[in-house]
C-alpha positions in Angstrom: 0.0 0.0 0.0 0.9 3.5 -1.3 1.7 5.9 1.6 -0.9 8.1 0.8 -3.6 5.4 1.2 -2.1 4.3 3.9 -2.4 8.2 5.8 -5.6 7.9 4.4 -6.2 4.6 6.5 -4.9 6.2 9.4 -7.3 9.5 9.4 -10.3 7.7 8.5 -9.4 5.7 11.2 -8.8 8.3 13.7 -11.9 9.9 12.6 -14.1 6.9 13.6 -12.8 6.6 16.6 -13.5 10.3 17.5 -17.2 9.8 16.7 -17.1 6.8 19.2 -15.5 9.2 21.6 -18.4 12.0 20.6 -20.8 9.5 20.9 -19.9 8.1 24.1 -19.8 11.8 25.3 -22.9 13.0 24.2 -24.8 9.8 25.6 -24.2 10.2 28.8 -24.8 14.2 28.5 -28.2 13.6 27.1 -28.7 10.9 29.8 -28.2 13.2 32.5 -30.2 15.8 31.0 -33.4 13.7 30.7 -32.6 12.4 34.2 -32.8 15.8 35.6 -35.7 16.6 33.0 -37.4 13.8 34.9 -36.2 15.2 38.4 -37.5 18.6 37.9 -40.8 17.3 36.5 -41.7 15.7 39.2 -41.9 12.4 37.4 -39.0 11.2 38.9 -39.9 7.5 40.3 -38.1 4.9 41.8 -37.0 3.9 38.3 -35.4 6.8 37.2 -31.8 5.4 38.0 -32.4 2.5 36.1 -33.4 4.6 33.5 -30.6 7.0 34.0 -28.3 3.7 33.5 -29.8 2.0 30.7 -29.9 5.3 28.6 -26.0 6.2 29.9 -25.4 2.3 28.6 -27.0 2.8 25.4 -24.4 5.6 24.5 -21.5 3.7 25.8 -22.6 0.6 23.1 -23.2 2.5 20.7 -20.0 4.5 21.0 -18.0 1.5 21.5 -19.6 -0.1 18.3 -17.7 2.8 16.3 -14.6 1.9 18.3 -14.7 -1.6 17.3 -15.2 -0.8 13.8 -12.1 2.1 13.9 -10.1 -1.3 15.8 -11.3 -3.5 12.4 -10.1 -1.1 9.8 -6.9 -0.1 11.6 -6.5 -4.5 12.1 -7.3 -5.4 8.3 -6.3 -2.3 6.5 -3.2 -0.9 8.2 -1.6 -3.5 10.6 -2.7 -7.1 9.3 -0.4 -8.8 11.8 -1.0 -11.6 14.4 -0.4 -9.6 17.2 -2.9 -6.4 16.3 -5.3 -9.5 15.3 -5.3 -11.1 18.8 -5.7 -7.5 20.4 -9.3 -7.2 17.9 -9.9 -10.8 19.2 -10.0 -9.8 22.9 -11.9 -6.8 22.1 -14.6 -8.2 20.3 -14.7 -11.1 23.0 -15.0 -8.5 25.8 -17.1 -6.7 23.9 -19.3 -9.6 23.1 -19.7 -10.3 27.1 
């Protein structure tokens, strides 16, 4: 591979895993915000930390899906060695549980 594709790799790589990052981030800010939301309506129940949880959870999968896939392309694409390969292996496996 060329060394221009291969910076190319490497950005698109690095972008990916910044949306992870943003999306991780801005999960658990809009979790917080609809947990007070729900505080200050008066709604607030006995549930509203599980809710609080499971919505802060939601962001953390879905931003760790984009890591995964920033982990894949930098595996495949950049680094196909056995080494980077076993380190996507016991991400995907922790992941997984």
């Amino acid at each position: 591979m060329n060394v221009l594709g291969e910076d190319l790799l490497h950005l698109v790589t690095r972008a990916i895993e910044w949306c992870g990052i943003l999306v991780i981030v801005l999960g658990i800010v809009l979790a917080t915000w609809r947990y007070v939301q729900r505080s200050r309506s008066g709604k607030a129940e006995d549930h509203s930390l599980r809710h609080y949880r499971a919505d802060v959870g939601r962001g953390i999968l879905l931003g760790l899906e984009f890591l995964v896939a920033a982990d894949i392309i930098a595996t495949v694409a950049i680094e196909p060695t056995l080494k980077s390969l076993a380190v996507l292996a016991g991400i995907i496996v922790i992941r997984t549980f």
